[in-house]
N, C-alpha and C positions, 0 to 999 in steps of 0.2 A: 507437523506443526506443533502437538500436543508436546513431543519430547524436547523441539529446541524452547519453548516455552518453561518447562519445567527444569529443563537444564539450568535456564536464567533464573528461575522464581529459589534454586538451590542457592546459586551463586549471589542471591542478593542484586540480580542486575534489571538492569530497563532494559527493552529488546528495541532496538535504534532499526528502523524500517524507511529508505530511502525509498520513493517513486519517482521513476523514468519512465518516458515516453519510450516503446518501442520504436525503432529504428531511428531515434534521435538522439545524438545530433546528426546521425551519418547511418544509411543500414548496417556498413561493414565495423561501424563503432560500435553498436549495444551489450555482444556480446564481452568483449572486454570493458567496458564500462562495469556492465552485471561483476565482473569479477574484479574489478578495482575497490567497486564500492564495497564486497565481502570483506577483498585484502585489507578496507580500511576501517572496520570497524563494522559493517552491516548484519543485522542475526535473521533479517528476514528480506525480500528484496517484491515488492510491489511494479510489477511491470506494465506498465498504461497501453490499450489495446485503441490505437488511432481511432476516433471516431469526427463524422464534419459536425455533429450538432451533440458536443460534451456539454449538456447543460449547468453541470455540477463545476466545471472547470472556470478558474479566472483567464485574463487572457496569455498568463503567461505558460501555462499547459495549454490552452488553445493553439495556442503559437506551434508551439512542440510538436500539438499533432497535426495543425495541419500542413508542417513542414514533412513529415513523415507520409503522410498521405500523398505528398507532390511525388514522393520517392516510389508510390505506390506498394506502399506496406500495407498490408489486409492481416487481417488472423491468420491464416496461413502461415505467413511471415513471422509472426509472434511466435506460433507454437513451432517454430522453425527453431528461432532463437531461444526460446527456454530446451530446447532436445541438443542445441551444443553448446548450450552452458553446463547442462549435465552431463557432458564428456570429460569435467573438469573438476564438477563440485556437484556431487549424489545429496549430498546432504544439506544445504542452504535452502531451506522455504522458499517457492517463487509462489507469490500471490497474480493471479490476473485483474486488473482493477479495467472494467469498461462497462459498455451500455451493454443493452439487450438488443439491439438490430443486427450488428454482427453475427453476434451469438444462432439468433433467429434465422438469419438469413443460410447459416448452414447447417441450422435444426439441430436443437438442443441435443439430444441422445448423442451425436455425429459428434458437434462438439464437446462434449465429456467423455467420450470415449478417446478422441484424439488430444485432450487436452491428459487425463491418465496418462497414456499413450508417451506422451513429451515430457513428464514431469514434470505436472502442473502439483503444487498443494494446496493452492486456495484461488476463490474466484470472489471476486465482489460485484456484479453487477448493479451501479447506481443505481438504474429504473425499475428495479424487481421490488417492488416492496414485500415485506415480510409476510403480509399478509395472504398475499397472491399468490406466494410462490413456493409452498409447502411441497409440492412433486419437485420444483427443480432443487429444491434444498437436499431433497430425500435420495434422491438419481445420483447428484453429487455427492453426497456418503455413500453411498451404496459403489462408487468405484475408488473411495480414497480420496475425494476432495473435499476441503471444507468451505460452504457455505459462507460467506463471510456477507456482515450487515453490518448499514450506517446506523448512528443515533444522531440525533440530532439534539439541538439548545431546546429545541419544541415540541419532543418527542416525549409524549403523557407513559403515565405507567403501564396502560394495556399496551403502547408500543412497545414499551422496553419490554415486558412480560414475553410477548410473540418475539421478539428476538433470541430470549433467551431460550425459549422451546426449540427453535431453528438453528440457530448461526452454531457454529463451530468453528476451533481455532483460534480465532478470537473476534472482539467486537470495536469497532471502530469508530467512534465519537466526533462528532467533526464539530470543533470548536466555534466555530463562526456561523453565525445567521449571515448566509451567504455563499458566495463561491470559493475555491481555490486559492486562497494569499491574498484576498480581502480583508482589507479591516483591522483597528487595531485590535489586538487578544486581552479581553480580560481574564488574566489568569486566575484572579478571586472567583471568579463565575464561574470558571472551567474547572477549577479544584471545587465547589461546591457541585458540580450537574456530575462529575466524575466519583462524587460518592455516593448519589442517589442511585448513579446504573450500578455502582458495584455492590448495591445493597439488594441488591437483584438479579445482578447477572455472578454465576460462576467461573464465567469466562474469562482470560486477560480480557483487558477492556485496555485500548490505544484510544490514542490522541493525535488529531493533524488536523491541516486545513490552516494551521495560522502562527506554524513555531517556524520564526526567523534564525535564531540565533544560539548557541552555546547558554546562554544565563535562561533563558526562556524554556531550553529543552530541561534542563537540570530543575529548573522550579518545579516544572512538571512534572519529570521523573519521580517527584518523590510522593505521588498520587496515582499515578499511569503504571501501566505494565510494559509500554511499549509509547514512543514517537514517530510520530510518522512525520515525513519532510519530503517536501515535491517541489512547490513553486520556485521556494529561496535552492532551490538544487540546481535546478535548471537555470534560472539564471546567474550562478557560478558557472556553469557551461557555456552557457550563451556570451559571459563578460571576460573577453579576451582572444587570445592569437587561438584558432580551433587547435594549433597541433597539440597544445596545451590543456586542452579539453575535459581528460583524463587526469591529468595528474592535479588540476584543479579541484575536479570534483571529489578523487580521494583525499585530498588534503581538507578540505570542509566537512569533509565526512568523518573523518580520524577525530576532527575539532570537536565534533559534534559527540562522539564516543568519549572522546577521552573526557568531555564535560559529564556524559551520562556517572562515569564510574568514577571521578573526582567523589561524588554523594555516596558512596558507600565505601571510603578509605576510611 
């Protein structure tokens, strides 16, 4: 993660980080999905591990997962699909973005060893807050993943401080008092809270939870190190004929890149 990071931070770029639901919209789709969105621009790839009670989520990633779950996708299944995407691509960051009950349910150690294992580089588990989760932060470095943590609109200085002791990789801002592609974004408020974490954190610090579109990713970009985009993703997937699914998504996502690196011509 460190190196595709500084690769960008060389090149003057924003790191463009698309999240998909695992095994959405189809099991036998994600993995080609995962590599359409690389082909189309993507520097990092954010893979959503199904959960029934994503509290963090709006209903358009709820949807996602609990269509995924009907297909009876578990982690398993996930670390399935991140072990043959890297039959293709060693080197694309795949982040795990989910709750802690999965996780739990096949005991922490088990799963960082098999998420290693599959070619995991980063994990963000919602419910772990920073402060409680100093061993799992530490277990996860200690095999090659990185720790990954939310900041929130309402997150005081001793939170950002504990993030910045823990998280590695980078650190993830979620723009909206709220869920998942709620709400409209003030971007004046997000380029303001996105300089206070950066005057404290080391780390890229990303941005999501509320970027729609090409002009909104680009505002951003010129404050972010990184855009993160889920909601408005998936429903480009969801809006139209399925066979089309794919080349949908790459095409919004290309939209989405080529807006990022418009700002540094």
């Amino acid at each position: 993660m460190r190196a595709r990071f500084e690769q960008l931070r060389v090149a003057g770029r924003t790191a463009l980080i698309p999240y998909v639901t695992a095994g959405y919209p189809e099991r036998g789709t994600t993995v080609a999905l995962m590599h359409r969105l690389v082909a189309s621009g993507a520097d990092v790839i954010e893979l959503g591990v199904p959960f029934s009670d994503p509290m963090a989520d709006g209903p358009v990633v709820q949807r996602a997962s609990e269509r995924a779950l009907a297909l009876g996708i578990g982690i398993h299944d996930v670390l399935g699909f991140v072990r043959d995407f890297r039959a293709d691509d060693a080197e694309t960051p795949v982040v795990l973005m989910g709750y802690a009950n999965p996780i739990e349910r096949m005991g922490i150690p088990a799963f960082l060893q098999a998420a290693a294992g599959a070619g995991v580089d980063g994990v963000l588990v919602v419910d772990y807050p920073p402060e409680e989760s100093a061993d799992f932060a530490a277990a996860s470095r200690a095999l090659g993943i990185d720790p990954i943590y939310l900041l929130a609109p309402t997150s005081g200085e001793e939170r950002i401080d504990v993030v910045a002791r823990l998280a590695s990789g980078y650190v993830y801002y979620v723009s909206l008092r709220g869920v998942t592609g709620a709400g409209h974004l003030d971007t004046a408020d997000v380029i303001a809270q996105l300089a206070r974490i950066k005057a404290r954190v080391t780390l890229p610090v990303g941005v999501g939870f509320g970027i729609r579109d090409a002009a909104t990713a680009r505002e951003l970009a010129a404050h972010a190190d990184a855009v993160v985009i889920g909601s408005r993703l998936i429903e480009v997937i969801d809006d139209g004929d399925p066979g089309q699914a794919l080349a949908r998504a790459g095409e919004f996502i290309a939209g989405i890149r080529h807006a990022l690196d418009e700002r540094v011509r």
